[in-house]
C-alpha positions as CSV (number, residue, x, y, z in Angstrom):
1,X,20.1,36.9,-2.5
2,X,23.3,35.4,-2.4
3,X,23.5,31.5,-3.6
4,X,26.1,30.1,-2.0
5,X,27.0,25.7,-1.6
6,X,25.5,25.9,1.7
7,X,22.3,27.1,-0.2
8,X,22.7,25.2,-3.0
9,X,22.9,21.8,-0.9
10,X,20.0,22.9,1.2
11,X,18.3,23.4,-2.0
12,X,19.1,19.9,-3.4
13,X,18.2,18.3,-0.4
14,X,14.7,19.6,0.0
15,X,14.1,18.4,-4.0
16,X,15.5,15.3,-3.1
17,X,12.8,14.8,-0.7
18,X,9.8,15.9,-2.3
19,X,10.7,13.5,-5.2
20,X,11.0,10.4,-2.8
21,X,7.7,11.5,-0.9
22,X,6.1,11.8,-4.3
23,X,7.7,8.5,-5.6
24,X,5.7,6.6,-2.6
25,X,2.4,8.4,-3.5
26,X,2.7,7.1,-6.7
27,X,3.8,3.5,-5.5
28,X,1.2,3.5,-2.6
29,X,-1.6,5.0,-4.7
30,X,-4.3,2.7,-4.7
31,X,-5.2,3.7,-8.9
32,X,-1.9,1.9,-9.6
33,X,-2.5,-1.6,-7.4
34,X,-3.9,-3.7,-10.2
35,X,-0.7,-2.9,-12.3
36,X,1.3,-3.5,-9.6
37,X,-0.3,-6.8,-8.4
38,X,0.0,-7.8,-11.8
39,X,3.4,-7.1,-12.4
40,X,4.0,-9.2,-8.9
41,X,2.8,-12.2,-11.1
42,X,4.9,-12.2,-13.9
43,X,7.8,-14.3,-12.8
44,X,4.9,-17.2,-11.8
45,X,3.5,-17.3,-15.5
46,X,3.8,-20.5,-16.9
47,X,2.8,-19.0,-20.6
């Protein structure tokens, strides 16, 4: 198999994508929401 840039950009762009899609099943889980609503409050805390 011959890797040409044509490949290699093709390559880059599908690994690209899966990281992004995996990125917002990580943001979107519902395991991480407390952290998240959590960290939402922070710049309201009048510590």
């Amino acid at each position: 198999m011959e890797l040409d840039i044509n490949t290699l950009r093709s390559i880059a762009t599908v690994a690209g994508f899966v990281t992004f899609i995996g990125i917002l099943m990580w943001a979107y889980s519902s395991r991480n929401a407390a952290d998240f609503e959590e960290a939402a409050k922070l710049p309201f805390d009048q510590d």
